[in-house]
C-alpha positions in Angstrom: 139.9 223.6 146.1 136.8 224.0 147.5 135.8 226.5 150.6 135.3 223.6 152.7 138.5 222.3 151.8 141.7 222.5 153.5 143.8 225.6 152.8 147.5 224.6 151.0 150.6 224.0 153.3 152.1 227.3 154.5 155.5 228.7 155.9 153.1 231.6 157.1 152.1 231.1 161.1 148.6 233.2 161.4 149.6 235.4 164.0 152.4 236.2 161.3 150.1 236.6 158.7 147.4 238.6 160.4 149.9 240.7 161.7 151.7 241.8 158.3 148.2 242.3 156.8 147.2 244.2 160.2 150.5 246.7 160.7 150.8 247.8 156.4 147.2 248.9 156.2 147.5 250.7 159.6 150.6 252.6 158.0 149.0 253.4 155.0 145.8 254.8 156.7 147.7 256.6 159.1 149.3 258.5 155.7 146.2 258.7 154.2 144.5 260.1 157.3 147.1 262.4 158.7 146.6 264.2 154.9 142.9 264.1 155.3 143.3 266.2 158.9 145.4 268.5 157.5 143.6 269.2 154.7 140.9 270.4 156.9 143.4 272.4 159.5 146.8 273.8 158.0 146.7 273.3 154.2 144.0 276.2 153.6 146.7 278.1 155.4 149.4 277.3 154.1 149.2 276.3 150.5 145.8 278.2 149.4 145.9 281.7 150.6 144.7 284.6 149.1 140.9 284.2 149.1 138.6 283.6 151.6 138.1 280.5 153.9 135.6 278.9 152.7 137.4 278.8 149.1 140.4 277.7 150.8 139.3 274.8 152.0 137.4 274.0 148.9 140.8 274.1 147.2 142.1 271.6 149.6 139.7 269.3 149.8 140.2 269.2 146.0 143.8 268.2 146.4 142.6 265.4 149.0 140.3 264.0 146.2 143.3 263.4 143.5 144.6 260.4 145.8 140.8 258.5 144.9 141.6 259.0 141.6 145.3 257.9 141.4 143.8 254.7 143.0 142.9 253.0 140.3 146.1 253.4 138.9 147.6 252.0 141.5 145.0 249.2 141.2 146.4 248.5 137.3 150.1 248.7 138.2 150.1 247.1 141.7 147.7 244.8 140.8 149.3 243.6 137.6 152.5 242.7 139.8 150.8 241.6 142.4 149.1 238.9 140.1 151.7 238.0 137.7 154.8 238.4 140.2 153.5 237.8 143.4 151.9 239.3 146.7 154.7 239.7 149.1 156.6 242.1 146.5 154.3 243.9 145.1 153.1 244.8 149.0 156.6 245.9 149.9 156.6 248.4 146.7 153.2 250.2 147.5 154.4 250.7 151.0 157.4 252.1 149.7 155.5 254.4 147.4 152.9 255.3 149.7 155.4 256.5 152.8 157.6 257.9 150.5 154.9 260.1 149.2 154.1 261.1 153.1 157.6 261.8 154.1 158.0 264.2 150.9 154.6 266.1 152.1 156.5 266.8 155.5 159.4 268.4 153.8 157.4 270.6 151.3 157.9 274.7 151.1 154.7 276.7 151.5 153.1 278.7 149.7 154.6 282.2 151.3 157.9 280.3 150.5 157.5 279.1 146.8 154.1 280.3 145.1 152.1 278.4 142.9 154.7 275.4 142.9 153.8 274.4 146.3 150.3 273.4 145.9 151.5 271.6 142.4 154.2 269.5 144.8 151.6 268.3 147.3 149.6 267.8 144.7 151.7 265.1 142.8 152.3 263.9 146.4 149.1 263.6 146.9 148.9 261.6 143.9 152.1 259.0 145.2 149.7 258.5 148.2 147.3 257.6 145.8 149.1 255.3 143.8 150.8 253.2 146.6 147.4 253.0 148.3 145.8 251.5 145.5 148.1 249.0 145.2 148.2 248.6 148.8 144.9 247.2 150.3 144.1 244.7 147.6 147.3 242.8 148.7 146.4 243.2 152.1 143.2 241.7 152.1 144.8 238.7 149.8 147.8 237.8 152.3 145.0 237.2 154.7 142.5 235.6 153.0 144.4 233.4 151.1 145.9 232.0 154.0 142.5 231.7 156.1 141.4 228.3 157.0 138.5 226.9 155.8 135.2 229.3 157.4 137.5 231.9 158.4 138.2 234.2 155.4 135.9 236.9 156.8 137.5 236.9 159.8 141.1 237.0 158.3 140.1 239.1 156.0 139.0 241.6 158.9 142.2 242.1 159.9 143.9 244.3 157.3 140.2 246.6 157.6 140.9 247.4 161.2 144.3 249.1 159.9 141.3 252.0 159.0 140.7 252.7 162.2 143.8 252.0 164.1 145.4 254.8 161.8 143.0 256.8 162.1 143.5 256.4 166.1 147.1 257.2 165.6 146.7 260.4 163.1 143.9 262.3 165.0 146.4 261.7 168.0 149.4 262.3 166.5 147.2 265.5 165.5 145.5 266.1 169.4 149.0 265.6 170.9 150.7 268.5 169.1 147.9 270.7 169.2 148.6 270.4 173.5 152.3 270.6 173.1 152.8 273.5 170.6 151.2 276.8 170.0 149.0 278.0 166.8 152.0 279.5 165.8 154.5 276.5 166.0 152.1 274.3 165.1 151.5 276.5 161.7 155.5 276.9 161.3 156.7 273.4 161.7 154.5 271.5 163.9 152.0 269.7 161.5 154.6 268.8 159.6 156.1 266.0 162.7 153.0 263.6 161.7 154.3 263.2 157.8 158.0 262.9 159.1 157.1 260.2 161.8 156.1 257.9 159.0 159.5 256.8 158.2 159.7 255.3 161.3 156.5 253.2 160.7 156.8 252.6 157.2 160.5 251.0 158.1 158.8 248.9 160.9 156.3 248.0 158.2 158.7 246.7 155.4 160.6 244.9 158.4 157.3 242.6 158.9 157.0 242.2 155.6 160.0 240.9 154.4 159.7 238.4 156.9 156.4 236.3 155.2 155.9 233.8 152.6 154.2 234.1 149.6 149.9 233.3 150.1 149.5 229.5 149.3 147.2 230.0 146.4 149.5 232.3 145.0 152.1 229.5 144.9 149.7 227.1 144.0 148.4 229.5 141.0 152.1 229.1 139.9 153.0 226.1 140.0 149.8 225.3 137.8 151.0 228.4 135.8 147.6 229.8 135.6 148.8 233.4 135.2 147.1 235.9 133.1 149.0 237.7 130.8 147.1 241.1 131.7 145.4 240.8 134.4 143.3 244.2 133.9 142.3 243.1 130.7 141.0 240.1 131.7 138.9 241.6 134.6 137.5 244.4 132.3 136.2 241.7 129.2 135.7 238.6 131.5 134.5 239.8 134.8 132.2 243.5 134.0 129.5 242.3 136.4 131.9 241.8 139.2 133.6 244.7 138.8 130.9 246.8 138.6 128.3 245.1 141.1 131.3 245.4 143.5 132.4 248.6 143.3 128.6 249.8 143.9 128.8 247.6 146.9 131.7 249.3 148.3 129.9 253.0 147.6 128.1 253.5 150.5 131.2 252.5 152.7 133.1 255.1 151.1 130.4 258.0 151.3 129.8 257.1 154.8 132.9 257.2 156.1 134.2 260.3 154.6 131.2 262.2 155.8 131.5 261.4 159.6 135.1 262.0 159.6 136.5 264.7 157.0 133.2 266.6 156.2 132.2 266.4 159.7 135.8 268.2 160.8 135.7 270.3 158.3 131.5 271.5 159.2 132.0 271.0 163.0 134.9 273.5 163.6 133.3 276.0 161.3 129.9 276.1 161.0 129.5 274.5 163.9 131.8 276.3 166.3 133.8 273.8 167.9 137.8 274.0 168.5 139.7 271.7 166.9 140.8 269.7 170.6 137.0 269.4 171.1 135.9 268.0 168.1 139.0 265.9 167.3 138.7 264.2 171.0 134.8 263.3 169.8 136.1 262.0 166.8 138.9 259.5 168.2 136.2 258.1 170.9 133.4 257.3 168.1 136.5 255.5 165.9 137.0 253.1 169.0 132.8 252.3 167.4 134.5 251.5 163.8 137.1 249.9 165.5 135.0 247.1 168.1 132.1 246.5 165.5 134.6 245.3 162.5 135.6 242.0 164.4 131.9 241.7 165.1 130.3 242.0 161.7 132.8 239.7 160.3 132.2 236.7 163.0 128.6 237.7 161.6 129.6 237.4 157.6 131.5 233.7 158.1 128.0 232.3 159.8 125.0 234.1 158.0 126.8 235.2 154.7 128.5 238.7 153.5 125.3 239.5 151.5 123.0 239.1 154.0 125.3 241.3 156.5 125.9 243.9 153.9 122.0 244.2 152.9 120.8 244.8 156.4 123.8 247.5 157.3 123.0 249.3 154.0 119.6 249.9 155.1 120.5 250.9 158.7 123.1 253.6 156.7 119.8 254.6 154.5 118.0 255.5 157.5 120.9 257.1 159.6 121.4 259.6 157.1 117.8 261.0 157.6 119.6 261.3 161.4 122.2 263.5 160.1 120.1 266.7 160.6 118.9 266.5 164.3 121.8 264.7 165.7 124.8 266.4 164.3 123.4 269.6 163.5 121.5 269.9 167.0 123.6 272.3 168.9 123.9 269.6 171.5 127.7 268.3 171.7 126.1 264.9 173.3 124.2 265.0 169.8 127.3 264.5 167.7 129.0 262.5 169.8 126.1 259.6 169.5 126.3 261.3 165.7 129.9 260.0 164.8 129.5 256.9 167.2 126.5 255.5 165.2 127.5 256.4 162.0 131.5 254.9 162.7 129.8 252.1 164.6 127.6 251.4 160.8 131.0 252.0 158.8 132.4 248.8 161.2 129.6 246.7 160.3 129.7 247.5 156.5 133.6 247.7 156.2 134.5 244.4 158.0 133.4 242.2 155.1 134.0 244.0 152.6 137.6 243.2 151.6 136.7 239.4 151.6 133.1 239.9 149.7 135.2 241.9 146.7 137.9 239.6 146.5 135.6 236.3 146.7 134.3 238.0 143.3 137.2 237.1 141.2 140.1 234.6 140.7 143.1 234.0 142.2 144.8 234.9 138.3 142.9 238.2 138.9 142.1 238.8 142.1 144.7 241.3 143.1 143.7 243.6 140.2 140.5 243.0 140.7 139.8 243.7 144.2 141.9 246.4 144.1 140.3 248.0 141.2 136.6 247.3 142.3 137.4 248.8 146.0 139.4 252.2 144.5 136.8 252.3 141.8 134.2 253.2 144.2 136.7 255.4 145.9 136.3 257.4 143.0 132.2 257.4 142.9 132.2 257.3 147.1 135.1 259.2 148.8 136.9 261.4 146.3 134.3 264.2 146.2 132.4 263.0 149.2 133.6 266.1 151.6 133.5 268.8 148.8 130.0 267.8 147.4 128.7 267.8 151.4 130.0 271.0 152.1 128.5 272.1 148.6 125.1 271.0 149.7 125.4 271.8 153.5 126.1 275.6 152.5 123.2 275.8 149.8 120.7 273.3 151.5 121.3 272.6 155.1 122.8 269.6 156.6 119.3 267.3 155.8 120.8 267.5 152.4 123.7 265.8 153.1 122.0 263.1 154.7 119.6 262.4 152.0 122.7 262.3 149.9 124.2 259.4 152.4 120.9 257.5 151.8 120.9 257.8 148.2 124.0 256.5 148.1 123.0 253.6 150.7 120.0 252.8 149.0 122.2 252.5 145.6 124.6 250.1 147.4 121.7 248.0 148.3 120.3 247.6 144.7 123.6 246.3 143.6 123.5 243.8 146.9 120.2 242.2 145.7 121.4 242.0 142.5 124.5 239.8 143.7 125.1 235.9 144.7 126.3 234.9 147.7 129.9 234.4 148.1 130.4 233.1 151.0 131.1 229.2 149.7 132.4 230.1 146.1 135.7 228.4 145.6 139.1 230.5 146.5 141.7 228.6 144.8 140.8 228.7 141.6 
């Protein structure tokens, strides 16, 4: 089937399909987010006493950065089902493994409570976030790209990449809300832990919507042809290398961009910085609605000019923002980080849009869940999993210039690996 081709009969109505890819990834980043804040603001506290502040939060951040690396896990188990057995289960699992993980986080003892075994629980916790969220977007980005019509797949496969920064809406709210309602001393006691209890609620709504869908047309057509790869990570390791690892440079620069302008810069901005934590979460929440509005945008701009053409010129914007990082966020004026964190979100839109449906346009269908998956967590690892603890490393030696020369490196690597890559925006989906 080629990309000009009609896409196979489906049960699936869009608005169905867009909306099942849309309300799973907005659950899973709300989880993965509402961690993220916390990390930053109670865990220290509460499950890494003892030493100083600065250690504290160290340690946390530490714990954040085991989820990147249970990814790819996730990627291989998630992504072998989700290939062999099909989408629409193997989504339902990670979503199950991913809020079950949350939920447990909300019901943890503390530190003052149980000693050393309460940082090892939200560890492994941390981990089942990990795990279900590896499995999780991959199948996301396939339910709507494999049922995009012909010169839509980058705007289908936007859909499921806007669940970034509707969660993140709904966490740093979720967080803003309670911080009005409750005092330092509730919120410390019980309060932070409503967020990780209120996804039950969602993830239920989530496997409701679900449930309800159809197996993706290629998928079924993949089947019927019986096409299926006996192990689907194998194959993506020996047969596709230079997919795997072209993509997952791709998707670097995304990661290290966005975890910089959101958890490093909470972390830097209410401590080195001064601000209170209302302040500087109400900065952040306006500069997501950036991420949010230029994601449609950049993929309306990937289906007509090409992902590789979009993705080379945000890369070099990003390269050039980070020598910005400096004298906008570290300027004293709060006008200064607020057009900070709105052009650096607004930059993480453009690049983040396509990216789902450039990484899975790099593989087969008999692979593509496992490989998508893998490539995007992969550079989760590289991007993302160290991103806030090797920034506030270098902020406290070097100054904040040498974060963003770190942002640019990692920009400027992501663009080497573009020029090195084919177009994909008329390679063949259903094979």
């Amino acid at each position: 089937m080629s990309a000009n081709a009609s896409a196979p009969a489906s049960g699936n109505s869009p608005a169905r399909v867009l909306f099942a890819s849309l309300v799973g990834t907005t659950i899973e980043f709300f989880d993965f987010y509402i961690y993220a804040t916390a990390a930053v603001l109670v865990f220290p506290v509460l499950f890494f006493p003892g030493g100083d502040d600065a250690t504290a939060v160290l340690q946390s951040l530490a714990t954040f950065a085991i989820a990147f690396f249970a990814r790819p896990f996730g990627s291989a188990l998630f992504g072998h089902f989700g290939d062999r057995v099909g989408r629409k289960v193997t989504l339902v699992a990670a979503l199950l493994t991913m809020g079950l993980s949350t939920v447990a986080i909300g019901l943890l003892p503390t530190y003052a409570q149980i000693g050393v075994a309460a940082p090892l629980l939200l560890a492994l916790c941390r981990f089942g976030q990990g795990l279900g969220l590896g499995g999780e977007w991959g199948g996301a980005v396939l339910l709507a790209t494999e049922n995009a019509p012909p010169g839509k797949r980058a705007w289908y496969g936007m859909f499921p990449q806007l669940g970034a920064p509707l969660g993140f809406l709904l966490s740093g709210t979720s967080f803003l809300v309670l911080t009005e309602l409750v005092t330092d001393e509730q919120f410390f006691a019980w309060g932070w832990r409503i967020p990780f209890l209120i996804s039950a609620v969602l993830v239920l709504m989530g496997l409701y919507v679900r449930l309800k869908i159809e197996e993706t047309p290629v998928f079924k057509h993949a089947l019927d042809s019986q096409e299926r790869v006996k192990v689907p990570m194998a194959r993506v390791f020996t047969h596709h290398t230079r997919a795997l690892v072209l993509g997952t440079v791709i998707a670097i620069a995304t990661f290290v961009l966005f975890y910089l302008t959101t958890v490093f810069a909470l972390t830097w901005g209410t401590t080195a910085l001064g601000y209170s934590r209302e302040t500087f979460l109400v900065i952040q929440l306006v500069a997501v609605l950036f991420f949010a509005a230029t994601i449609p945008f950049s993929a309306v701009f990937a289906d007509r000019h090409g992902r590789r053409r979009t993705l080379i010129w945000v890369s070099a914007a990003i390269a050039v923002f980070g020598l910005l990082f400096q004298p906008l966020f570290g300027g004293g004026s709060l006008l200064g980080v607020m057009v900070f964190l709105a052009l650096g979100l607004g930059l993480m839109g453009m690049t983040y849009g396509p990216l789902g449906t450039v990484l899975s346009e790099h593989f087969p269908t008999t692979v593509r869940y496992t490989g998508a998956s893998l490539t995007f967590n992969l550079a989760g690892i590289f991007g993302a999993s160290l991103a806030p603890y090797i920034a506030t490393w270098l902020a406290t030696r070097y100054g904040l210039q040498a974060v963003g020369y770190y942002l640019s490196a990692a920009a400027l690597l992501t663009l080497g690996a573009l020029l090195l890559s084919r177009e994909t925006k008329d390679r063949d989906y259903g094979e």
